[in-house]
C-alpha positions in Angstrom: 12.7 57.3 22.8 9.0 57.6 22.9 7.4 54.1 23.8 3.5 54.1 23.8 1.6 52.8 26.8 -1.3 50.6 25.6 -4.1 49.3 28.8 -5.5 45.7 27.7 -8.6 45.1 29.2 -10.5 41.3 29.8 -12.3 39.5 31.7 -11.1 36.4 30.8 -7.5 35.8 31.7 -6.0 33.9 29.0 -7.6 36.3 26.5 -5.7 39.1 28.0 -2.1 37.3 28.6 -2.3 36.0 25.0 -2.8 39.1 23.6 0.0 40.6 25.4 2.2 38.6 24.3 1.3 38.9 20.7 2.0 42.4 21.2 5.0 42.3 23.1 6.5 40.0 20.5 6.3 43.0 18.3 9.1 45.5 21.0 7.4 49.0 20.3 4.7 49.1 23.0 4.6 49.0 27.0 1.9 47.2 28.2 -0.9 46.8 30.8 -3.6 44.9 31.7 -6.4 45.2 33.6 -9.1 41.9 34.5 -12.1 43.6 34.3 -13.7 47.6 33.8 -12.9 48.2 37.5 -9.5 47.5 38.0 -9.2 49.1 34.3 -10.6 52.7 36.0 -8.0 52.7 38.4 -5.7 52.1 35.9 -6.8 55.3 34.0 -6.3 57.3 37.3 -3.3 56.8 38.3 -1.5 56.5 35.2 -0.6 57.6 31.8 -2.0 55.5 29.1 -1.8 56.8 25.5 -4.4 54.0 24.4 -7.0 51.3 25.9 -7.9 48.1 23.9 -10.9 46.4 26.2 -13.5 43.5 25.4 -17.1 44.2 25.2 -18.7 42.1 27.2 -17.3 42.2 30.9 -19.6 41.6 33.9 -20.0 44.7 36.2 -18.6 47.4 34.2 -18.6 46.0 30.6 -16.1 47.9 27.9 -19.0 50.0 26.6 -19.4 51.9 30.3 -15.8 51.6 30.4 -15.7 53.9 27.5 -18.4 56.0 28.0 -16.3 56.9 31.6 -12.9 57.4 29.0 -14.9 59.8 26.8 -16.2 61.8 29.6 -12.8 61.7 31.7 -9.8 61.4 29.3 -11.0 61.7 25.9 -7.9 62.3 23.8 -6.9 58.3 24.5 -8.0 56.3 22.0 -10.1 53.4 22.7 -10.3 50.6 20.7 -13.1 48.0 21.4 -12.6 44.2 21.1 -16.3 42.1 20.2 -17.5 38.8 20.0 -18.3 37.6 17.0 -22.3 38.4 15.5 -21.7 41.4 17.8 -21.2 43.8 14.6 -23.7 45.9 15.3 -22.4 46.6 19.0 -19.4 47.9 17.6 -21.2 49.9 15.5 -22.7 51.5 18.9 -19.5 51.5 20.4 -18.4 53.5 17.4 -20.8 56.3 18.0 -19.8 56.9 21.0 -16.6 57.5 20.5 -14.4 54.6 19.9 -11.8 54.9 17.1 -11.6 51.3 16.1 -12.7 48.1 16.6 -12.0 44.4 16.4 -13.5 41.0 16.5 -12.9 38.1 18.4 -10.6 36.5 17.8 -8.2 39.0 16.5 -6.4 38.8 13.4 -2.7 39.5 13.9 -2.3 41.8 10.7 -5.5 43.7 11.5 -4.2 43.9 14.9 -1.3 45.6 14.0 -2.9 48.2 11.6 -5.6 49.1 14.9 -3.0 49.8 16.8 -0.4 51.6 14.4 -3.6 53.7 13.9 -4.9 54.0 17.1 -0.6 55.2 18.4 -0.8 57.6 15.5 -3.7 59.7 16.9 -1.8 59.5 20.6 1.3 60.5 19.3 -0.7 63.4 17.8 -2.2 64.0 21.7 1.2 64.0 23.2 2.4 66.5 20.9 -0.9 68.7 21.5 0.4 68.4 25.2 3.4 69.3 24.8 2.7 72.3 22.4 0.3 73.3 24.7 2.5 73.1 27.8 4.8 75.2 25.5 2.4 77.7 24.5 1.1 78.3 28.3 4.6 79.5 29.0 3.8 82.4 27.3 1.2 83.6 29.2 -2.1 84.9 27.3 -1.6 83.0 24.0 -2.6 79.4 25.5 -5.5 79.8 23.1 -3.9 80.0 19.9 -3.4 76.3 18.0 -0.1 76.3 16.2 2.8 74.5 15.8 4.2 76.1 12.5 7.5 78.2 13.2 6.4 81.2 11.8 3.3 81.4 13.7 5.3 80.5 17.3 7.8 83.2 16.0 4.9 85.7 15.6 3.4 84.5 19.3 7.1 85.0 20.8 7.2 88.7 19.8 3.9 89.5 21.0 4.6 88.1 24.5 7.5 90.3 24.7 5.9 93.5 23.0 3.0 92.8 25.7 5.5 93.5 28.9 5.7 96.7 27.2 3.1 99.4 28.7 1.1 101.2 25.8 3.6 99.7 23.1 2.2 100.1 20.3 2.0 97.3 17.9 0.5 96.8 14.4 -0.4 92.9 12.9 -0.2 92.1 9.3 -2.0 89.6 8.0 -4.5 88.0 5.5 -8.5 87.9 6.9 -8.7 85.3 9.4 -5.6 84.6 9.8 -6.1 85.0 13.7 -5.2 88.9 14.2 -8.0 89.3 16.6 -7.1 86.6 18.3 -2.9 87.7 19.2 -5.0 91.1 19.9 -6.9 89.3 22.5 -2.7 87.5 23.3 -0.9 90.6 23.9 -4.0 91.7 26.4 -4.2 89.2 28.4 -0.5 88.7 28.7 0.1 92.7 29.5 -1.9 91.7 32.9 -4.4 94.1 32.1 -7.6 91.0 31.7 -9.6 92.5 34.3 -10.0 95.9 32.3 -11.9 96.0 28.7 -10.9 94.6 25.5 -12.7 96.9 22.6 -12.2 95.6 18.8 -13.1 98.6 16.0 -13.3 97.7 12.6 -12.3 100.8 10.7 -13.6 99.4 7.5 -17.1 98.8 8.8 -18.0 101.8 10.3 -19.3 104.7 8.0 -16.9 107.7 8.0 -19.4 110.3 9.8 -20.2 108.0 12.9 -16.3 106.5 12.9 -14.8 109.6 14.9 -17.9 109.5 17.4 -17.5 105.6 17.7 -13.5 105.8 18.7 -13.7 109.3 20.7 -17.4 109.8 22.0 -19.3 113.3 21.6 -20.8 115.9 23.4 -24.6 116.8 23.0 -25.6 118.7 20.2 -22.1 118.0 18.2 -24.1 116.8 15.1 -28.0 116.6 14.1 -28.6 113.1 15.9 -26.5 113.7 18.7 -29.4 113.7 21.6 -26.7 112.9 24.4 -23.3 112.8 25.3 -21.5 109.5 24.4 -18.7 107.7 25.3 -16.2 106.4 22.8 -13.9 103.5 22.7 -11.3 105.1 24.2 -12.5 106.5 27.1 -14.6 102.5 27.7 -11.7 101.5 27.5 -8.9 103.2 30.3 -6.1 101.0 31.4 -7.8 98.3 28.8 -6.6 97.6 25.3 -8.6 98.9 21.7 -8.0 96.8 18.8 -8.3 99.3 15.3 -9.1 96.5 13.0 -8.2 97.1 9.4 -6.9 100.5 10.5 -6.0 100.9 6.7 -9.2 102.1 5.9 -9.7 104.4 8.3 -10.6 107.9 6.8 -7.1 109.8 6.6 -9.4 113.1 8.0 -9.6 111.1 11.1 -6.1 109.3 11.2 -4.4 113.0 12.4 -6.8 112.7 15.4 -5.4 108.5 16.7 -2.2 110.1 16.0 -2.3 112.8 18.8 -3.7 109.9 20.9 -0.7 107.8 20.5 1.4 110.6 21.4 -0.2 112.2 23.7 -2.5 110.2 25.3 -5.0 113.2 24.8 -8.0 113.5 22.6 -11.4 115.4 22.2 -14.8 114.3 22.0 -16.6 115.4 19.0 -18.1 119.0 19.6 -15.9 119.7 22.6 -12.7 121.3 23.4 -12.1 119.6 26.8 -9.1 117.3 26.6 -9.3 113.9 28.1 -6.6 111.5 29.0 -6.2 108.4 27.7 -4.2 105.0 29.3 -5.6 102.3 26.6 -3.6 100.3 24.6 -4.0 100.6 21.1 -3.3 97.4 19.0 -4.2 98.0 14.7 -4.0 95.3 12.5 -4.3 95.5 8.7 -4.3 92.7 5.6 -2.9 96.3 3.5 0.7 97.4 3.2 0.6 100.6 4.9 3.6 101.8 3.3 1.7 101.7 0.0 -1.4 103.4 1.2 1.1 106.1 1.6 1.7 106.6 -1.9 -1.5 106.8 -2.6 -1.9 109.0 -0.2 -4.5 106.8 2.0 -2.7 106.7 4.7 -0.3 109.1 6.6 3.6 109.0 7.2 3.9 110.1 10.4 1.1 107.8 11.9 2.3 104.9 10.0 5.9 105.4 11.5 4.6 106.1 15.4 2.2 102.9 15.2 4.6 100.2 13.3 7.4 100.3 15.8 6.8 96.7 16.7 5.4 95.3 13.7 4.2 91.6 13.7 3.5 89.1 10.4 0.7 86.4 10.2 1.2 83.8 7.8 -1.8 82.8 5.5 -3.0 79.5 6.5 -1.6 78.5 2.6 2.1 78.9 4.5 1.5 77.0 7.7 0.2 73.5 6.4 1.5 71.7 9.2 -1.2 73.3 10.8 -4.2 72.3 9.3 -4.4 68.7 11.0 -3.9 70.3 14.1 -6.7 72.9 14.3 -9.0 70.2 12.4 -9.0 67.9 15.3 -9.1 71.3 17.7 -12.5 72.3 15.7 -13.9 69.1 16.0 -13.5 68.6 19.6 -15.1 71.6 19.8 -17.7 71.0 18.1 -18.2 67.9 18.9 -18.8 68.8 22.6 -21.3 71.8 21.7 -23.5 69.6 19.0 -23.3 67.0 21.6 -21.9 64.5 19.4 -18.8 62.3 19.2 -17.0 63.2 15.9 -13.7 61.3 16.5 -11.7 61.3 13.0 -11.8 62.8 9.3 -11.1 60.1 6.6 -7.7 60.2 4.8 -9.6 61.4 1.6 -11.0 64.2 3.4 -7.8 65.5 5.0 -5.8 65.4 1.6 -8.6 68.0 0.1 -8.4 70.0 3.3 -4.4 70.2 3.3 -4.6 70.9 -0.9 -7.3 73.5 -0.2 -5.8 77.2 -0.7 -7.8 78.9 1.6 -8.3 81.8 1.2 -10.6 82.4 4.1 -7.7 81.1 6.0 -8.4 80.1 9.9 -11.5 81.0 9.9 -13.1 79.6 6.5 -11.3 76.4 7.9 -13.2 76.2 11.5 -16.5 77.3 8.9 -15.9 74.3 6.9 -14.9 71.9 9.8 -18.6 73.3 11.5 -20.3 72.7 8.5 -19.4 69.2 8.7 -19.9 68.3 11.9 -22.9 69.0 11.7 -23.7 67.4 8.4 -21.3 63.8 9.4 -23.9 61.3 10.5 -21.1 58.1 10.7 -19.2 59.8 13.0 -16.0 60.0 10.3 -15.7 62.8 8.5 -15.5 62.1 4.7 -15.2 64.1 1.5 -18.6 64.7 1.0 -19.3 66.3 4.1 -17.0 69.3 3.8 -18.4 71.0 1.2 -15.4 72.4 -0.6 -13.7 72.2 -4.7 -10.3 72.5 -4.9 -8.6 75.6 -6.2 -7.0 73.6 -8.9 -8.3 70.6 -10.1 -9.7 68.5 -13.5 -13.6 68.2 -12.9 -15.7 66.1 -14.8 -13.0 65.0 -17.2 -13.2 67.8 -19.4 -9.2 68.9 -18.8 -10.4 72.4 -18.1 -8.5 73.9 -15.4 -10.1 76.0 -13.1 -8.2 78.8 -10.9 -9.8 81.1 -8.4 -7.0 83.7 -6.6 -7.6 86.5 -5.3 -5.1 89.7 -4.8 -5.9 92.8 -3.3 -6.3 96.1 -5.9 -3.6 97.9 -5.2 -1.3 95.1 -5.1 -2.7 93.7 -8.7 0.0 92.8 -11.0 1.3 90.1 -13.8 4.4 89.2 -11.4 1.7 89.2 -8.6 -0.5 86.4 -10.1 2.1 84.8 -11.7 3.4 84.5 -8.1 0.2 83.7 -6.7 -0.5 80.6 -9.6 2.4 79.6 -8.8 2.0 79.2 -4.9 -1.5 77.9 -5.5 0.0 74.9 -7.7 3.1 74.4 -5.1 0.3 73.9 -2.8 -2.1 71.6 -4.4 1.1 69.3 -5.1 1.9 68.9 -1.4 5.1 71.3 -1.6 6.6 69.2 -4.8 8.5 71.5 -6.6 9.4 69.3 -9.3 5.5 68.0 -10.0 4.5 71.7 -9.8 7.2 72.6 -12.4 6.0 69.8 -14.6 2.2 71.0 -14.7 3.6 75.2 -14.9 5.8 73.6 -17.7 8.6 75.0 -16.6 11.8 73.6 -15.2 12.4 73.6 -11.8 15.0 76.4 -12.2 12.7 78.6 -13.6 10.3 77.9 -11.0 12.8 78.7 -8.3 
């Protein structure tokens, strides 16, 4: 059973033993104390402590240097800071620069206990980043990606295998930023081939008539602009890895072409003859169904089979909840460290609108909005006002109007489709309560099953 380490720090003796007793008394925690900033350091050093409760005022290193060296050093433990009373607006400092709580002397047992209830919270939530993380570096070349959701480790555990694979070639499904690029950039490292390029494409970005040229090269002379040879993608990128984004929408004129490449391993520059070899990777990934591009005749049969022989699936953001709090704190340490400013929590308030959020943006309109208010959060706590977002489905300005906003790709348009999608978009701003989202559909629960 997980029992969390808490470091008391004073300079006064009988401050320090009296509060470890009071918490003792209580049977959950394991503690240590340290008389004084210095002997608190080596603490820090040589041990694991998943949170650090020090006076203020200490003589040599006082609790504000002390913390200061914590942020710098070790800053996923908490630090709570204890002040003398009239020292309100030291805390406040101490706040800033990075302390999660505070309390004044003398301590209050009930407040006491909600500190550090709050403060063990956010190292619990450390300790299972660490261990994630540990997990995640097993698999070689997907440290990167911040997940704990099943599907998404389900999705990481197939490309690691796909990636021992030479030249497999794999396609990722998935909504827009829902991280393809990034299990693109997985797969590449983890093949062992990060010394040689990695080349992304967007197919759906790049007009028709320079498409071909960008992905093969030409020759001289092959069209009106063509002052010089050029090389393409594929040939930048021998023994490396090309990423067709949104392959999709690539022009079905030019799709015969990949298809001899994946075969092959042979293409033409535009405006020659002369056959070159080809050793990259190719990786496509696509928010379409291919298969119904093929009805329409947008995409072709026998590419879609020789590319989708090791499909992989991307949840939206919408279906991997349990993720949101996770990459939240990820994007504020991050951003935290390259505004240069300590941004240690997001209120309660804040988090429920970000977790009831739809997002359609997925991963990336979340890191967007988290950005947005870092840079915008002057207390240090994220609130509700600082991220900048409505929610899909809410009551505004007590006029009982509800107010929808879904979106669902053309060819995929359909009552059943945004029925389906309502009803997902409700399920989600009720916290996954079937039974409250039945109740506002008007529906049973049956009917909403």
């Amino acid at each position: 059973m997980y029992t969390p380490t808490i470091l008391l720090v004073d300079d006064e003796m009988h401050c320090l033993l009296a509060l470890k007793e009071l918490i003792e008394a209580w049977g959950d925690f394991s503690i240590l104390t340290a008389f004084g900033g210095e002997e608190a350091l080596r603490i820090i050093e040589s041990r694991e402590v998943d949170m650090i409760m020090s006076d203020q005022a200490m003589p040599g290193m006082d609790g504000l240097e002390l913390l200061d060296f914590t942020r710098e050093r070790f800053p996923e433990i908490p630090f709570v800071m204890i002040t003398g009373q009239g020292s309100i607006d030291k805390a406040v400092v101490a706040m800033r620069r990075g302390a999660v709580d505070y309390l004044m002397k003398p301590c209050r047992e009930d407040e006491l206990r909600i500190v550090i209830d709050r403060s063990i919270k956010h190292a619990r939530i450390n300790i299972e980043r660490r261990e994630l993380k540990k997990y995640l570096s097993s698999f070689y070349g997907f440290e990167n990606i911040v997940t704990q959701s099943h599907r998404m480790l389900q999705a990481i555990e197939l490309a690691a295998k796909v990636a021992s694979i030479p030249n497999a070639p794999v396609v990722l499904y998935g909504e827009s930023g829902t991280g393809k690029e990034l299990l693109a950039k997985g797969i590449h490292r983890a093949a062992r081939c990060r010394e040689n390029r990695f080349l992304a494409v967007n197919c759906s970005g790049i007009p028709r008539g320079l498409l071909e040229s960008e992905l093969f090269g030409h020759v001289k002379g092959a069209f009106t602009s063509a002052d010089f040879d050029r090389q393409g993608k594929f040939e930048l990128a021998q023994n490396g890895t090309i990423l067709l984004d949104e392959i999709g929408d690539m022009p079905v004129d030019i799709q015969p072409k990949l298809l001899r490449v994946l075969e092959e391993n042979k293409y033409e520059k535009v405006g020659s003859n002369k056959l070159i070899l080809s050793s990259a990777r190719v990786i496509a990934a696509t928010h379409h169904h291919l298969e119904k591009l093929i009805v329409y005749g947008k995409f072709r049969r026998d590419l879609f089979h020789r590319i989708n022989r090791f499909p992989i699936f991307l949840p939206p953001l919408r279906e991997r909840t349990e993720d949101i709090p996770l990459l939240i704190r990820h994007f504020l340490k991050k951003f935290g460290q390259e505004f240069n400013k300590t941004i240690p929590d997001i209120s309660k308030a804040a988090l429920k609108v970000l977790k009831n959020h739809d997002w359609p943006g997925n991963v990336r309109e979340l890191k967007n909005t988290i950005e947005r208010a870092a840079i915008v959060a002057d207390t240090g706590i994220i609130g509700v006002e600082h991220i900048g977002i409505h929610q899909s489905f809410s009551k505004i300005n007590g006029d009982d109007r509800v107010r929808l906003n879904i979106e669902i790709p053309v060819e995929d348009f359909s009552l059943t489709a945004a029925t389906k999608k309502i009803k997902e978009m409700i399920l989600a701003q009720c916290g996954g309560n079937k039974s409250r989202a039945a109740e506002i559909l008007k529906i049973n629960r049956k009917q909403f099953y």
